[in-house]
DOKENU-563928 format. One record per residue (C-alpha): residue number from 1; residue in one letter; x, y, z. Coordinates in nm, 2 decimals. Example, Ala and Ser with C-alpha at 12.3 -4.5 7.8 and 13.67 -1.06 7.14 Angstrom:
BEGIN
{dovex:1, zakol:A, xx:1.23, yy:-0.45, zz:0.78}
{dovex:2, zakol:S, xx:1.37, yy:-0.11, zz:0.71}
This chain:
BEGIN
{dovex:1, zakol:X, xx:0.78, yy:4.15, zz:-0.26}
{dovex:2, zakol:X, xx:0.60, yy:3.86, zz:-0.47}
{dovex:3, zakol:X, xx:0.24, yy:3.92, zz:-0.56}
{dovex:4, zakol:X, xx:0.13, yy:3.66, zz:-0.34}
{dovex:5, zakol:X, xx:0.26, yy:3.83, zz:-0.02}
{dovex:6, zakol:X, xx:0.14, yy:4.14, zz:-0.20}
{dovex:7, zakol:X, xx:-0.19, yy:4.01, zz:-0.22}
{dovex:8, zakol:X, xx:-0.19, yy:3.93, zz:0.13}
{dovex:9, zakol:X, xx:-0.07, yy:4.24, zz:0.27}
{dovex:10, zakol:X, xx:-0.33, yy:4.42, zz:0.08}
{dovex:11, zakol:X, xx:-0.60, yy:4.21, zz:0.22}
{dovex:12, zakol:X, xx:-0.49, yy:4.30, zz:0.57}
{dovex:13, zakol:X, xx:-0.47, yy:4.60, zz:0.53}
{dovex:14, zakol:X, xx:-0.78, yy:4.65, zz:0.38}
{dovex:15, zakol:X, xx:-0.94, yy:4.48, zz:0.70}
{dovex:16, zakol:X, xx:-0.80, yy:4.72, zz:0.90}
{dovex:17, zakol:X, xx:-0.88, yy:5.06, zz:0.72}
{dovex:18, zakol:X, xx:-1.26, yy:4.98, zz:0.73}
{dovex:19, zakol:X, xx:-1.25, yy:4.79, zz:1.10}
{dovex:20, zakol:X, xx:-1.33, yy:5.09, zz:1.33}
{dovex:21, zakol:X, xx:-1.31, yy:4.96, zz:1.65}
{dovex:22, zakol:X, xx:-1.14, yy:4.88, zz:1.86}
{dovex:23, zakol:X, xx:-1.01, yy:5.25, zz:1.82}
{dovex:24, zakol:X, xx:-0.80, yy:5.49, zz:2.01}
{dovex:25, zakol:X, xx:-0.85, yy:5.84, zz:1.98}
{dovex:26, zakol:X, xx:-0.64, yy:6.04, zz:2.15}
{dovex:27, zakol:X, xx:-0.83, yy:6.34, zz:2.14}
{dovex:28, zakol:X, xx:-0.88, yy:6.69, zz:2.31}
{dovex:29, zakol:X, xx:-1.27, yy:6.81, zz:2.32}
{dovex:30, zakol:X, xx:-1.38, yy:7.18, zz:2.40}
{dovex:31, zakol:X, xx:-1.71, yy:7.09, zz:2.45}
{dovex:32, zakol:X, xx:-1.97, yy:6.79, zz:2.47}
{dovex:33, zakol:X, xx:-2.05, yy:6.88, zz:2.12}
{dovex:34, zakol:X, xx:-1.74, yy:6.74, zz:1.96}
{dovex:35, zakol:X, xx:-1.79, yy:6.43, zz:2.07}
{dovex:36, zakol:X, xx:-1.80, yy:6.15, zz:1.83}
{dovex:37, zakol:X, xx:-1.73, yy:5.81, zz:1.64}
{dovex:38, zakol:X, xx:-1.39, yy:5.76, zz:1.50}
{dovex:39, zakol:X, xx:-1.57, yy:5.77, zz:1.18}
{dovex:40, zakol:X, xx:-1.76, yy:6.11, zz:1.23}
{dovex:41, zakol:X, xx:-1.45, yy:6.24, zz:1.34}
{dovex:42, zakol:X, xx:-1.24, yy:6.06, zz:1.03}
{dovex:43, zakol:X, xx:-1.45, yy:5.92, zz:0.77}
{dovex:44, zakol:X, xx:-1.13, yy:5.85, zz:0.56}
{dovex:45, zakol:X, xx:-0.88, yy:5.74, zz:0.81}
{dovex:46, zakol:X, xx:-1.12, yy:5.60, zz:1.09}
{dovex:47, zakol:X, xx:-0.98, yy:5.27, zz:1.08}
{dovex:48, zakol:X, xx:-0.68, yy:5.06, zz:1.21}
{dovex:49, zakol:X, xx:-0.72, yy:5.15, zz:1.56}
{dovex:50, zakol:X, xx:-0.58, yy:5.53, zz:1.54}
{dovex:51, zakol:X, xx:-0.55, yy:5.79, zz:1.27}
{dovex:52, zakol:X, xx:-0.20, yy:5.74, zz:1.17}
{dovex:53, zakol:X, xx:-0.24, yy:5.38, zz:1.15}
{dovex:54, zakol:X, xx:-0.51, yy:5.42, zz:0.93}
{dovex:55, zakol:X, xx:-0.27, yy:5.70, zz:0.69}
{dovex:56, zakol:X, xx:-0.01, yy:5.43, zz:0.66}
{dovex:57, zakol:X, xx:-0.20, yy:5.18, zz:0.60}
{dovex:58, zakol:X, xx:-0.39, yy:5.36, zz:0.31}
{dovex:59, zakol:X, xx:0.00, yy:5.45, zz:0.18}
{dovex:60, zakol:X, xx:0.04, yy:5.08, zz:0.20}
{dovex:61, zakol:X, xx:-0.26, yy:4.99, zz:-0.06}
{dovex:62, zakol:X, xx:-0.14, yy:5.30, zz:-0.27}
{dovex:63, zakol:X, xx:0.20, yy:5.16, zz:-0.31}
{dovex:64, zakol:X, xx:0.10, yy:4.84, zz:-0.38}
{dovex:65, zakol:X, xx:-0.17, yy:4.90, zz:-0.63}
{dovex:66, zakol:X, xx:0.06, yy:5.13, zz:-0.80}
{dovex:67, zakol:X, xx:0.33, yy:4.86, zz:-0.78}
{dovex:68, zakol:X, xx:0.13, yy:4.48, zz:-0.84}
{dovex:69, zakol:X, xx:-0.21, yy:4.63, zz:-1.00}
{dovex:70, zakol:X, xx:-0.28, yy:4.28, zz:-1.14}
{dovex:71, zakol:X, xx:-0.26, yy:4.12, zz:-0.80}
{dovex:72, zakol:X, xx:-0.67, yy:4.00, zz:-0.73}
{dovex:73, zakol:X, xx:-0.68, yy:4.26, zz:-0.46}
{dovex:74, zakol:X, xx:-0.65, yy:4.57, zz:-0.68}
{dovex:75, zakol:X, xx:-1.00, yy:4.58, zz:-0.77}
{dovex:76, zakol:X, xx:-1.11, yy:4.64, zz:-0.39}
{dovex:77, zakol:X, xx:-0.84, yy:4.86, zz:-0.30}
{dovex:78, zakol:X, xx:-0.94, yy:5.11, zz:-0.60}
{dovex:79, zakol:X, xx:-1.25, yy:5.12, zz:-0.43}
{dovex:80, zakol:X, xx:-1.18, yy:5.13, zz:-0.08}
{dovex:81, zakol:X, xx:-0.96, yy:5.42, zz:-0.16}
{dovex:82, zakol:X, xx:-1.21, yy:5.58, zz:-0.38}
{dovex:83, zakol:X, xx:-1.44, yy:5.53, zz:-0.10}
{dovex:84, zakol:X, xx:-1.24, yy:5.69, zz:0.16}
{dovex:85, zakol:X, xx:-1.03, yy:5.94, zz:-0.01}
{dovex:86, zakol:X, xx:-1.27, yy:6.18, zz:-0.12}
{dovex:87, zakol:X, xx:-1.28, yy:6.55, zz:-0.14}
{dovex:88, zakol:X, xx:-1.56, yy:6.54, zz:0.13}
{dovex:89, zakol:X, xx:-1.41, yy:6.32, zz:0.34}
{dovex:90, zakol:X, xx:-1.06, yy:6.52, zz:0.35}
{dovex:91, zakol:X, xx:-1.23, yy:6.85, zz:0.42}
{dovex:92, zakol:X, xx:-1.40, yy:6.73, zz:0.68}
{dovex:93, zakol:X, xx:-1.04, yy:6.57, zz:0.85}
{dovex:94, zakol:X, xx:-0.87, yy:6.93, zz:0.77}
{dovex:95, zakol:X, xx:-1.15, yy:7.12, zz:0.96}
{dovex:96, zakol:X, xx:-1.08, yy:6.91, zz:1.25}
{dovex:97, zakol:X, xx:-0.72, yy:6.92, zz:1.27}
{dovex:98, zakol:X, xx:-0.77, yy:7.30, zz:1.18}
{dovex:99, zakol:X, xx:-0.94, yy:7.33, zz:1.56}
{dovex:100, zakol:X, xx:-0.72, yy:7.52, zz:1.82}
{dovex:101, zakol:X, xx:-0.77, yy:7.25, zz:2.06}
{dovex:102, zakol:X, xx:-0.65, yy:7.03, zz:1.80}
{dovex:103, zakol:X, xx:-0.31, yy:7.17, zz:1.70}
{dovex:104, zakol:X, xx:-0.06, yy:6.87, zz:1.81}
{dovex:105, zakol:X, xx:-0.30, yy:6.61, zz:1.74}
{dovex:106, zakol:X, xx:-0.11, yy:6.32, zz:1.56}
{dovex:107, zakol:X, xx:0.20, yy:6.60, zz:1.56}
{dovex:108, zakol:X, xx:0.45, yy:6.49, zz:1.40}
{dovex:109, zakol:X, xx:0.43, yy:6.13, zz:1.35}
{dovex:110, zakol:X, xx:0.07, yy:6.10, zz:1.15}
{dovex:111, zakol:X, xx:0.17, yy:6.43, zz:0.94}
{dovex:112, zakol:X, xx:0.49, yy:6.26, zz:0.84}
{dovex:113, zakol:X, xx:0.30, yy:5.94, zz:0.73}
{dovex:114, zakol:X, xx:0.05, yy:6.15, zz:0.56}
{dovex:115, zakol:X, xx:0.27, yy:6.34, zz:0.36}
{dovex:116, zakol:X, xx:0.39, yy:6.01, zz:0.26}
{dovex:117, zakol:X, xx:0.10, yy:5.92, zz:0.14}
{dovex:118, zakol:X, xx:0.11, yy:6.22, zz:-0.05}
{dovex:119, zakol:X, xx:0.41, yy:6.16, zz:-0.20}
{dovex:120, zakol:X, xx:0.34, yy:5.80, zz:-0.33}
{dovex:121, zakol:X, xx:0.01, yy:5.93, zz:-0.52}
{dovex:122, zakol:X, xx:0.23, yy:6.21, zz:-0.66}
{dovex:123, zakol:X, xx:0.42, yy:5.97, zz:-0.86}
{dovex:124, zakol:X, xx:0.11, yy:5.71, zz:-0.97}
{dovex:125, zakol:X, xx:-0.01, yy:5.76, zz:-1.35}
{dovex:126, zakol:X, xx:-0.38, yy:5.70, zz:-1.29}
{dovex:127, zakol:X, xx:-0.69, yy:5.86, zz:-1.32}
{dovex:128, zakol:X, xx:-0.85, yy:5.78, zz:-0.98}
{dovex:129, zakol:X, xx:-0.49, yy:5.86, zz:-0.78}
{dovex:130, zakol:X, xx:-0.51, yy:6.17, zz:-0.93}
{dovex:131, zakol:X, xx:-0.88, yy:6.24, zz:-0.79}
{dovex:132, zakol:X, xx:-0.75, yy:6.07, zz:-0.47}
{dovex:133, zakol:X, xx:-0.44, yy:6.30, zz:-0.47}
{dovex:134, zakol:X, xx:-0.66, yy:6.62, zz:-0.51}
{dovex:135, zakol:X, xx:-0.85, yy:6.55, zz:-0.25}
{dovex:136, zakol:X, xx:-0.62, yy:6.52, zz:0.01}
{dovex:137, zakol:X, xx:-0.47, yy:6.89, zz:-0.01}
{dovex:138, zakol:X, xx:-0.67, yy:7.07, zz:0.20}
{dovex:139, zakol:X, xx:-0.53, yy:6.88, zz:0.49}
{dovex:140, zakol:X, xx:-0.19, yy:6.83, zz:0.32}
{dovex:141, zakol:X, xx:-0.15, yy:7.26, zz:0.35}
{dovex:142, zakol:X, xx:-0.27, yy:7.31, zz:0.66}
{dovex:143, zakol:X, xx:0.01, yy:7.05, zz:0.77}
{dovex:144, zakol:X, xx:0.25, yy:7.20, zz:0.61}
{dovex:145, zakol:X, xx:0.16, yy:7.55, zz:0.76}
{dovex:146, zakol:X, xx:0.17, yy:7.36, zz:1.09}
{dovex:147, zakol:X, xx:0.54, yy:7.19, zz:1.06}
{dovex:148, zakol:X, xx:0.62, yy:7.54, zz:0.93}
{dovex:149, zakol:X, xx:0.51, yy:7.72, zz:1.20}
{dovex:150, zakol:X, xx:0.64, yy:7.42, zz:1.45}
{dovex:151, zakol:X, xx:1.00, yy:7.31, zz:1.40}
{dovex:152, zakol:X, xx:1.06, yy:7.69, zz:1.49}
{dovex:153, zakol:X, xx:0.97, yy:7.68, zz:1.81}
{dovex:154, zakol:X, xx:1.06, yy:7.32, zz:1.91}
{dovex:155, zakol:X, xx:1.41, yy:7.32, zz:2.10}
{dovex:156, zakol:X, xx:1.54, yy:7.02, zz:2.15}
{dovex:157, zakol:X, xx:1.47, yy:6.72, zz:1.97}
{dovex:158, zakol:X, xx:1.21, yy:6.45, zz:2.07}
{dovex:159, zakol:X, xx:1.42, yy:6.16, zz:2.10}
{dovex:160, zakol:X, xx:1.24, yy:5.81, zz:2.18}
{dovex:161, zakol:X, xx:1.18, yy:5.53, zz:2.00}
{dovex:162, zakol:X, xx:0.76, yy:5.60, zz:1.98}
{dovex:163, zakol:X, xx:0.56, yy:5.85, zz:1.75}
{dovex:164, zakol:X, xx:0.70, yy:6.17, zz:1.88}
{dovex:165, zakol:X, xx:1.05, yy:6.10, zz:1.77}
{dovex:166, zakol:X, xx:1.17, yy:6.40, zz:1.61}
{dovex:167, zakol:X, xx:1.44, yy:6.20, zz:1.36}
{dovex:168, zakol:X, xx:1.19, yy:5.99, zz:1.16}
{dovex:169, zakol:X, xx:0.94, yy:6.28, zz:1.10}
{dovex:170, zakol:X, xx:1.20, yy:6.52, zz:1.02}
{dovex:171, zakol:X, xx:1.33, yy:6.26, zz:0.74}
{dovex:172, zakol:X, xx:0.94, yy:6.21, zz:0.60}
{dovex:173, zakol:X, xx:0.94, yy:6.59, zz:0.55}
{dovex:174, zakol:X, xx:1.23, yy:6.64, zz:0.40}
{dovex:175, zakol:X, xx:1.21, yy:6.39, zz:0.13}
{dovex:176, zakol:X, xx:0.83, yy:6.54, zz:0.08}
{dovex:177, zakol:X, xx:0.96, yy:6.93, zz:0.05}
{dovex:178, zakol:X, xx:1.23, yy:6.81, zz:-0.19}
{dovex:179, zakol:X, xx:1.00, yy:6.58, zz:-0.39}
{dovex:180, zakol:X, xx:0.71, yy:6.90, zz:-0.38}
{dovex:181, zakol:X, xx:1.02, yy:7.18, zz:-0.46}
{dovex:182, zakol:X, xx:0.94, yy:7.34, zz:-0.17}
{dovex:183, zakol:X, xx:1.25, yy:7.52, zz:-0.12}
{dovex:184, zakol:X, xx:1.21, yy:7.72, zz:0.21}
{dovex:185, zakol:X, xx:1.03, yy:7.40, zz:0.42}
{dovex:186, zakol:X, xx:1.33, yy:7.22, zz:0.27}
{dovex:187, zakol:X, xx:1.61, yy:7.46, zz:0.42}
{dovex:188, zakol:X, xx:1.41, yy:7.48, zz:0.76}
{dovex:189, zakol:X, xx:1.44, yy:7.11, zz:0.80}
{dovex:190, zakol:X, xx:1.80, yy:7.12, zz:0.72}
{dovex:191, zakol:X, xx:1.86, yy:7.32, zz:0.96}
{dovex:192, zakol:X, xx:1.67, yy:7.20, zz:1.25}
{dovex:193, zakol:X, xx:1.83, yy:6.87, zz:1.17}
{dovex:194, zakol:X, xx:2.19, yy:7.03, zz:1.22}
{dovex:195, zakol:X, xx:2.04, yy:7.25, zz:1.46}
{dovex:196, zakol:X, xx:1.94, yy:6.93, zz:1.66}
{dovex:197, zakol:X, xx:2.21, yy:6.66, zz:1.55}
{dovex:198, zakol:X, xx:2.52, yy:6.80, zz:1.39}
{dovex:199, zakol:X, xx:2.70, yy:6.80, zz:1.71}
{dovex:200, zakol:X, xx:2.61, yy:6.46, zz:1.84}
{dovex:201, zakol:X, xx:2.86, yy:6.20, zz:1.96}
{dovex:202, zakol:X, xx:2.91, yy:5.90, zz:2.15}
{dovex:203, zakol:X, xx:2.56, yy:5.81, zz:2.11}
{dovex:204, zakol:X, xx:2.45, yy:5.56, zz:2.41}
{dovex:205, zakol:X, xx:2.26, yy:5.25, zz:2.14}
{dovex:206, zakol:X, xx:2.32, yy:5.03, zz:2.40}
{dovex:207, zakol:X, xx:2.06, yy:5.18, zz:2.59}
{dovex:208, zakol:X, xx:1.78, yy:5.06, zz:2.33}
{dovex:209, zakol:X, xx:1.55, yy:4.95, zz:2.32}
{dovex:210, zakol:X, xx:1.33, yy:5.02, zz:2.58}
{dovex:211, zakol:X, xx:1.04, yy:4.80, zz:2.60}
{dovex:212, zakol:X, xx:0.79, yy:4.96, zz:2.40}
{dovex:213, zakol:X, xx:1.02, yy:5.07, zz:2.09}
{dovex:214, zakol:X, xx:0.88, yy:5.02, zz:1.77}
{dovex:215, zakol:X, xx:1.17, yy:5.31, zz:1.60}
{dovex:216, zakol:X, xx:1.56, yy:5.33, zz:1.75}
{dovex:217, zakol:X, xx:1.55, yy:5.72, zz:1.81}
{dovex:218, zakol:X, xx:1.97, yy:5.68, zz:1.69}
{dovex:219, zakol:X, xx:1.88, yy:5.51, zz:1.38}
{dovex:220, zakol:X, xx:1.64, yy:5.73, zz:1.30}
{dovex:221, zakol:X, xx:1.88, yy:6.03, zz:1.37}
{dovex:222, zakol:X, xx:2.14, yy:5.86, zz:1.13}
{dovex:223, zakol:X, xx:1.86, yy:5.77, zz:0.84}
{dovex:224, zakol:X, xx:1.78, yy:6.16, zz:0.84}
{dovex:225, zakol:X, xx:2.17, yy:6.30, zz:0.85}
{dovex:226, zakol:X, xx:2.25, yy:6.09, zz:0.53}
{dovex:227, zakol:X, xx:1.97, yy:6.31, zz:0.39}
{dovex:228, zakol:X, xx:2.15, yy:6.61, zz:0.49}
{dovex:229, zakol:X, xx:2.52, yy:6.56, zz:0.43}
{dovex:230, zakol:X, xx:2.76, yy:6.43, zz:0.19}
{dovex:231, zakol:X, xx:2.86, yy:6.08, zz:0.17}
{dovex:232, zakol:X, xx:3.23, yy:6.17, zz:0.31}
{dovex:233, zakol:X, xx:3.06, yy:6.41, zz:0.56}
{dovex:234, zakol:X, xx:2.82, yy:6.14, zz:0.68}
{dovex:235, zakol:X, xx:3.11, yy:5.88, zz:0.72}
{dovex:236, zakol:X, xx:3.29, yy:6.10, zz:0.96}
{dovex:237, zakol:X, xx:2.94, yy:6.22, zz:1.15}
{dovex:238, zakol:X, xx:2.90, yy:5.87, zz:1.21}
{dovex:239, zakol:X, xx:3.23, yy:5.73, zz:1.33}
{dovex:240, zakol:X, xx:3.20, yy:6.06, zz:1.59}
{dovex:241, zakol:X, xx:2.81, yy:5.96, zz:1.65}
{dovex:242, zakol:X, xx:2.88, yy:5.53, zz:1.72}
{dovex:243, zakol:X, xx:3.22, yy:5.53, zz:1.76}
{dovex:244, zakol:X, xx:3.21, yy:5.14, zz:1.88}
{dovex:245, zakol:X, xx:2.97, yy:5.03, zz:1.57}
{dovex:246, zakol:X, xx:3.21, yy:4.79, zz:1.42}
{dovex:247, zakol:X, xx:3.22, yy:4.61, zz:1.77}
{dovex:248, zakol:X, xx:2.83, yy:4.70, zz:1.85}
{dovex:249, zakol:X, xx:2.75, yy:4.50, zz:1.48}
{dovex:250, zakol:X, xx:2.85, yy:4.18, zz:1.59}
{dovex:251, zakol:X, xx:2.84, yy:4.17, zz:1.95}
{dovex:252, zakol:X, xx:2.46, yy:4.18, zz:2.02}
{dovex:253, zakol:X, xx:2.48, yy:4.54, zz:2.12}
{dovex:254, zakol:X, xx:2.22, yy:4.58, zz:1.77}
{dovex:255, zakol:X, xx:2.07, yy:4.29, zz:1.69}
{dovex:256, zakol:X, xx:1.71, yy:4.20, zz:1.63}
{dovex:257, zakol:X, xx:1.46, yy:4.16, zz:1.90}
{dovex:258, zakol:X, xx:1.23, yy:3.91, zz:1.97}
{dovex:259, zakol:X, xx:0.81, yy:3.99, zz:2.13}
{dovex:260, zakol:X, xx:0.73, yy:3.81, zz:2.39}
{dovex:261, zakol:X, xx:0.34, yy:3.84, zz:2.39}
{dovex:262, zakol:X, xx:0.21, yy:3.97, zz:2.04}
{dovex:263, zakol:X, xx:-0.13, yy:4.04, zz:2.17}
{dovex:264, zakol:X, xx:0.03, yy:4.31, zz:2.38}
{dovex:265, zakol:X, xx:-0.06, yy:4.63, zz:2.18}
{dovex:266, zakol:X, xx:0.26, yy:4.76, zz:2.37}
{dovex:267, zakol:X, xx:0.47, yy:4.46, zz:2.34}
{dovex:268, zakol:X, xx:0.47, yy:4.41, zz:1.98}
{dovex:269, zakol:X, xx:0.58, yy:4.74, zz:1.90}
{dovex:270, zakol:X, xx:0.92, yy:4.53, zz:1.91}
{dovex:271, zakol:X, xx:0.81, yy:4.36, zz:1.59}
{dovex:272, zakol:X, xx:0.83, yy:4.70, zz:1.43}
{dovex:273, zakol:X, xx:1.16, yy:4.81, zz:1.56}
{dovex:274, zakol:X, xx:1.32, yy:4.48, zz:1.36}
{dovex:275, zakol:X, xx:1.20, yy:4.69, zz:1.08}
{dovex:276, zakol:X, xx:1.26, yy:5.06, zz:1.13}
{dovex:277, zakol:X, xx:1.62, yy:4.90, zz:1.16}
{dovex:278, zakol:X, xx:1.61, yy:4.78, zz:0.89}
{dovex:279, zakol:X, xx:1.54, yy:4.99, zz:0.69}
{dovex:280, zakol:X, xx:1.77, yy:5.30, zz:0.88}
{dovex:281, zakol:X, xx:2.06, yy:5.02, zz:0.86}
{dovex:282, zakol:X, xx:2.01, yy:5.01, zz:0.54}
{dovex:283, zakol:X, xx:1.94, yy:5.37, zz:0.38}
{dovex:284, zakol:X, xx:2.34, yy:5.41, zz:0.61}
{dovex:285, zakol:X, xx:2.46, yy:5.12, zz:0.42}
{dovex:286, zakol:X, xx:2.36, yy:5.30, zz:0.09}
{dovex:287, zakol:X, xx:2.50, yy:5.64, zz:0.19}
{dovex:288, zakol:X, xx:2.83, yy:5.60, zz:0.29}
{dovex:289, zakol:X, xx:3.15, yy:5.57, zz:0.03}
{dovex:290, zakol:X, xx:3.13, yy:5.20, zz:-0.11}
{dovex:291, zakol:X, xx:3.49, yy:5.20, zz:0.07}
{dovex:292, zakol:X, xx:3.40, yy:5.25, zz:0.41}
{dovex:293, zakol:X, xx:3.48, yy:4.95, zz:0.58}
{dovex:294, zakol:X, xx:3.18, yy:4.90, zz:0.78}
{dovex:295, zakol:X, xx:2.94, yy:4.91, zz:0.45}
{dovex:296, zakol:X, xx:2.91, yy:4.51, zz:0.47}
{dovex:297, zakol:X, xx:2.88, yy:4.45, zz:0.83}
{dovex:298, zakol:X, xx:2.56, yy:4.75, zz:0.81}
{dovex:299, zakol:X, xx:2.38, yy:4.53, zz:0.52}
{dovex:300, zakol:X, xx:2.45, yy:4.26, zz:0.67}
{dovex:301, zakol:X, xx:2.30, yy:4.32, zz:1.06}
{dovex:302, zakol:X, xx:1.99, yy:4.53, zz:0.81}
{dovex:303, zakol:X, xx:1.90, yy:4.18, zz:0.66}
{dovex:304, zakol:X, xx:1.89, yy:4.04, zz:0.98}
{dovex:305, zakol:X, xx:1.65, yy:4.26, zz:1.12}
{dovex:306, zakol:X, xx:1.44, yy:4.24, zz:0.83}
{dovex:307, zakol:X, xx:1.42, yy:3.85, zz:0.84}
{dovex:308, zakol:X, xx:1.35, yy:3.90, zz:1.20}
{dovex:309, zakol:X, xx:1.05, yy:4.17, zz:1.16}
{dovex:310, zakol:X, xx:0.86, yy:4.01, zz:0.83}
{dovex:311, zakol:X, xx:0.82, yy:3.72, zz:1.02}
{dovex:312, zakol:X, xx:0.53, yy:3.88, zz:1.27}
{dovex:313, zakol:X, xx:0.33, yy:4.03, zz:0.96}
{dovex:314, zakol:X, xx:-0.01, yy:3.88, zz:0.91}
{dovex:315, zakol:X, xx:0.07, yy:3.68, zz:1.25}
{dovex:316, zakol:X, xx:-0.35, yy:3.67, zz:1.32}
{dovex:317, zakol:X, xx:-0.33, yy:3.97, zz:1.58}
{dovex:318, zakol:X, xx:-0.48, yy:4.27, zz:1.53}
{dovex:319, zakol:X, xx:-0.22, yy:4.43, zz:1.77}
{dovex:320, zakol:X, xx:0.03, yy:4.40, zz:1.56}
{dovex:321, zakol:X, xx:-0.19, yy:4.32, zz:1.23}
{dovex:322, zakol:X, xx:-0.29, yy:4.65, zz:1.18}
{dovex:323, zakol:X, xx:0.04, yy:4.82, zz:1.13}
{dovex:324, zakol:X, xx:0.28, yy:4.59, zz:1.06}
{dovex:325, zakol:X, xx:0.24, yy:4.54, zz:0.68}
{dovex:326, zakol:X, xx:0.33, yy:4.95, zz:0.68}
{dovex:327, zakol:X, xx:0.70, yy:4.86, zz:0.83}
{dovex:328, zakol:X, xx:0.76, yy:4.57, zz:0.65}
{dovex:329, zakol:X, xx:0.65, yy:4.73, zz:0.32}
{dovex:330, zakol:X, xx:0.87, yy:5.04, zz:0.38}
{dovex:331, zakol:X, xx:1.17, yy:4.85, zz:0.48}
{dovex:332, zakol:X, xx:1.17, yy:4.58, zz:0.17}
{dovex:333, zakol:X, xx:1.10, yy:4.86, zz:-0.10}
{dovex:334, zakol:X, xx:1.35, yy:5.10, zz:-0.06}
{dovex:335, zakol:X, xx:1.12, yy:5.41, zz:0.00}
{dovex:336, zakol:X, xx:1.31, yy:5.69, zz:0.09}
{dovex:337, zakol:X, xx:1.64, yy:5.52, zz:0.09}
{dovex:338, zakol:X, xx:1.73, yy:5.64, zz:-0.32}
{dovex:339, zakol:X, xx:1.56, yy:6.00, zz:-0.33}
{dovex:340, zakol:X, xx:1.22, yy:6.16, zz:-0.27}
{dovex:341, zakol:X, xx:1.08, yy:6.04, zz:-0.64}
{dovex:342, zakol:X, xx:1.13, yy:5.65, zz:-0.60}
């Protein structure tokens, strides 16, 4: 990440957090009453065509300010974000989500992101990130009682390669309960994830993608059991879970993809898969014994797929435009790959 593609990032990104339509919202209303603007609804995350879009995206300028905070950006993110991230602004989010008819909204793919976000401004030394931090915890607990009260009751896994996959939100909270200390949310994920995934094998990953995949469900599954096991306990869950990957590596069986239209909201979702990937390739790579003989063939198919997904960033769509930058900035800095304090 040089400050020049920092730089850029951040401005398209910051486009997108204040751009609130076109929008998608997704929602459940009891009553004509409820009925409102993205921004009425959200006045910190209305932007970037959906909620969680809009979370990641405001992890995005986070991460950056905290990491290039002499690029020529850094001056409007601080105030985008002190514009948006307000204690007002988060209490009024946390009373929606707190609405009955509201329960599952942006379950568990937004909550993951926005713990994220948490996460990141947990680990910036600045005045304003700590305002910014405070004010997102009314919504940050009533997430957690929701994830809580969830994983319970869900069972069987979501597996899919769109928001509801189970695997990528399951690794998002676990790296946030063990970067919080949060002891018993860390054990329930634990266990849901070998609840869910201990037994797996044999693992069809010539079956994806599909066409509108923007996360490999398997991938994701492997990224969060690296969390949970020992290297040499990994190593042998994943020979049992892709027994063919030496073969699958190098055939074309998992290999980057390419989008055929990227002004297909659908379509370029591809663009994102490159990335998640990536970065799941990757965090594998990094897990397993430094002897394992596939350890060189994993980095070297990741890098591929990262080459292959950068290059749609900032392509001039706002399909892919408004997202994108999240991916590609996940996947290049190691976030959750190392541990949850990075």
């Amino acid at each position: 990440m040089t400050s020049e593609m920092a730089d850029q990032w951040a401005e398209l990104v910051l486009h997108g957090v204040d751009t609130e339509f076109p929008n998608k919202l997704s929602l459940v209303y009891s009553n004509p009453d409820q009925i409102g603007t993205p921004q009425e609804h959200f006045p910190a995350f209305y932007g970037c065509f959906d909620w969680h879009s809009s979370v990641h995206g405001h992890w995005v300028l986070v991460r950056l300010l905290k990491t290039h905070p002499e690029m020529p950006a850094a001056t409007k993110i601080r105030e985008t974000l002190s514009r948006h991230l307000t204690a007002e602004n988060l209490k009024h989010e946390a009373e929606f989500f707190a609405r009955d008819e509201n329960k599952s909204f942006e379950r568990m793919y937004g909550w993951a992101w926005f713990l994220r976000l948490a996460m990141e401004l947990d680990s910036f030394e600045d005045d304003d990130a700590v305002q910014w931090r405070g004010a997102l915890e009314p919504l940050e607990e009533l997430l957690v009682e929701r994830i809580t009260a969830y994983l319970p009751l869900l069972t069987f896994p979501i597996r899919t390669g769109q928001h509801p996959d189970t695997g990528f939100a399951l690794g998002q909270v676990l790296d946030y309960a063990r970067a919080r200390g949060l002891n018993e949310l860390e054990e329930l994920v634990i266990t849901r994830a070998r609840d869910f995934y201990l037994a797996d094998t044999d693992y069809p990953v010539q079956y994806e993608p599909s066409g509108h995949d923007f996360f490999s469900s398997a991938w994701n599954e492997a990224d969060l059991m690296r969390r949970v096991l020992s290297p040499e306990d990994f190593a042998s869950w994943l020979d049992a879970f892709v027994p063919n990957l030496q073969q699958q590596l190098t055939d074309g069986t998992i290999s980057p993809v390419s989008v055929s239209d990227l002004t297909d909201g659908k379509l370029v979702h591809l663009a994102g898969l490159n990335l998640n990937r990536a970065w799941c390739l990757q965090s594998v790579a990094n897990h397993l014994p430094e002897q394992h003989p596939l350890v060189v063939a994993i980095r070297t198919n990741a890098r591929e797929h990262l080459v292959a997904g950068l290059a749609y960033i900032n392509s001039g769509h706002y399909e892919g435009d408004h997202w994108l930058a999240t991916f590609g900035l996940y996947a290049i800095s190691g976030v959750g790959q190392l541990g949850p304090n990075q």
